[in-house]
Structures are given as C-alpha cells and as structure tokens.
C-alpha positions in Angstrom: 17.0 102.3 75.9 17.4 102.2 79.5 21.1 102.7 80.2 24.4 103.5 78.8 24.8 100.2 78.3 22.1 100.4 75.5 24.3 102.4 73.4 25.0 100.8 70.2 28.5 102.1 68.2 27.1 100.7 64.8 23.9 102.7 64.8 25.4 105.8 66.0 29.3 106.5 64.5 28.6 110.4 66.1 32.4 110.8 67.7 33.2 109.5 63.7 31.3 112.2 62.7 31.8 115.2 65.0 35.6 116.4 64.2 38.0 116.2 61.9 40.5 117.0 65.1 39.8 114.0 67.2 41.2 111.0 65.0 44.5 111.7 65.5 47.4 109.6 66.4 49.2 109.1 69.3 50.7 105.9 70.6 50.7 103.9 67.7 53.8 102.2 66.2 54.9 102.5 62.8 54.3 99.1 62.2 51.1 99.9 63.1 50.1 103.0 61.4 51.8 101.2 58.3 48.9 99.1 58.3 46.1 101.7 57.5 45.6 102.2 53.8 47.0 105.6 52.8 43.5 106.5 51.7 42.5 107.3 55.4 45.5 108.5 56.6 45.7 112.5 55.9 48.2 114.2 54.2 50.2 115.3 57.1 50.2 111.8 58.9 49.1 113.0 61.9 45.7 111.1 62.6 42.8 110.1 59.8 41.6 111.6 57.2 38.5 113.3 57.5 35.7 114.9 54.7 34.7 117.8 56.9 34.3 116.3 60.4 33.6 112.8 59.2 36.1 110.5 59.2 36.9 108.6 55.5 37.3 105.0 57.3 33.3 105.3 58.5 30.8 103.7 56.4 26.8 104.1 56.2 24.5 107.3 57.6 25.3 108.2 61.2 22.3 107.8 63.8 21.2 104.6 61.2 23.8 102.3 60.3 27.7 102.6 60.4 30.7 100.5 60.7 34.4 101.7 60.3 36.1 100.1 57.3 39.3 99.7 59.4 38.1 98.2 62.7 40.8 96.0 63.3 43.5 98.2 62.8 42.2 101.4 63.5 44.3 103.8 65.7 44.2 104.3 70.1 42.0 106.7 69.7 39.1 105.2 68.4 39.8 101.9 70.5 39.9 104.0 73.5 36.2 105.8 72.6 33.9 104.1 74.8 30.0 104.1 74.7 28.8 106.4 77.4 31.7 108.3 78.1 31.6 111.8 78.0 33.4 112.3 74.5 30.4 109.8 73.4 27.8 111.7 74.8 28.8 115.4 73.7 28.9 113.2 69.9 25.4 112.2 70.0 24.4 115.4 71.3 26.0 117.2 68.7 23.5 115.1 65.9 20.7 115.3 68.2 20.8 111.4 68.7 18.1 110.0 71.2 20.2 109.6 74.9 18.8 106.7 77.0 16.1 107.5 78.9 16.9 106.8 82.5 19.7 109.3 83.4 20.0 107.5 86.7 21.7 104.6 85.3 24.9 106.5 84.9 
C-alpha cells in the first residue's frame, strides 16, 4: 500500500467492528429505516444492532474478508464512513490493521 487510496473497505470492516455506539441513525426516513430487516435493527431503534462492538449486518473475519449484508440500504452513517478518514484510521488501529506505508500521501 502506498496511500490512503489503497485502503480496501472489504478486507478491513474495522469501523464495523470497533463500537456498538457508532451505527446509529440519524437522517434516515422511515421509509428508509423500514427497509432494514428487523434482525439488524436493535431493540431500541436507534441505530444497528451490534454483538459486542460488531455490527450484525457485517459478514466474514475483519482485517480478511468482509462485506455488509445490507449495503444498499444501510444507514448515513455507514455511507458517510470514508476510507482514510480519521474515524477509519482510529478503526484499523484499534485491530492493529497494517496503515499504508507512505504517511506523506495524506
């Protein structure tokens, strides 16, 4: 890896993983949030469900292979979470996941 650029969401899913406080909802419509299966949606409605700090819509073994079993509806949140940023970073930290290598790229 050689920038931030190199960052690859579905071999990481470390801001899926690191806690159960970020998923939650903000700006989305009913409509919207109707569209989430009621198994990932926790019992207080307020964001997804998470099993400890791992949210239930991710699939596969963080740092390897994940994928998020409601990308195309998932909430503002997680459509807002962008590789690199700082949220992403402090993640991939938190799991000791391999940064790029040349820092000066950001």
């Amino acid at each position: 890896m050689n920038s931030l650029s190199d960052l690859d969401c579905q071999t990481c899913g470390a801001c899926c993983s690191f806690s159960s406080d970020w998923p939650r909802f903000s700006t989305e419509s009913d409509a919207a949030l109707d569209l989430l299966p009621p198994r990932f949606v926790a019992a207080d409605e307020t964001g997804m469900r998470c099993d400890g700090s791992r949210c239930a819509a991710l699939s596969g073994r963080v740092g390897v292979e994940t994928s998020c079993l409601v990308y195309d509806i998932r909430p503002v949140v997680c459509r807002e979470c962008i590789p690199g940023d700082a949220a992403c970073l402090m993640a991939r930290d938190a799991f000791g996941l391999t940064l790029p290598s040349d820092r000066s790229a950001f």
